[in-house]
N, C-alpha and C positions, 0 to 999 in steps of 0.2 A: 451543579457546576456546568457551565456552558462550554461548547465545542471550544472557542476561542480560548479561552480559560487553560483548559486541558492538553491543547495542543502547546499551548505557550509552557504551561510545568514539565513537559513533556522535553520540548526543544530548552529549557533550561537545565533538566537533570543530565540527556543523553546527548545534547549536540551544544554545548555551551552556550545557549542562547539564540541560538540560528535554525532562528524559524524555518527560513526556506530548506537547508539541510534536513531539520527534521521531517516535513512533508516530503520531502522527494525520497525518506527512507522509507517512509511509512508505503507512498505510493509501490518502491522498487519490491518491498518484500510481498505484495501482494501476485500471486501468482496470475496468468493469465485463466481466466475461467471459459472454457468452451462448454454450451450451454447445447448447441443443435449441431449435429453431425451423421449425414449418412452414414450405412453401415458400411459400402464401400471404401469410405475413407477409413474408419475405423479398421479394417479387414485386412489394407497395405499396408500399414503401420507395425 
């Protein structure tokens, strides 16, 4: 099945057919990832 495909059953089953809803939920639940951080930021936290 193709991304297209998947995201279209996707926005049919949980957003009644609103593509763009479905992408911008998918995008929101994705957390921010911080990948590189000094240990001083780390340490005021």
């Amino acid at each position: 099945m193709s991304l297209v495909a998947e995201l279209r059953n996707m926005a049919r089953d949980g957003h009644g057919g609103d593509l763009t809803a479905c992408i911008e939920h998918v995008l929101d639940a994705q957390g921010t990832v911080i990948t590189n951080r000094r240990p001083e930021e780390i340490l005021l936290q």
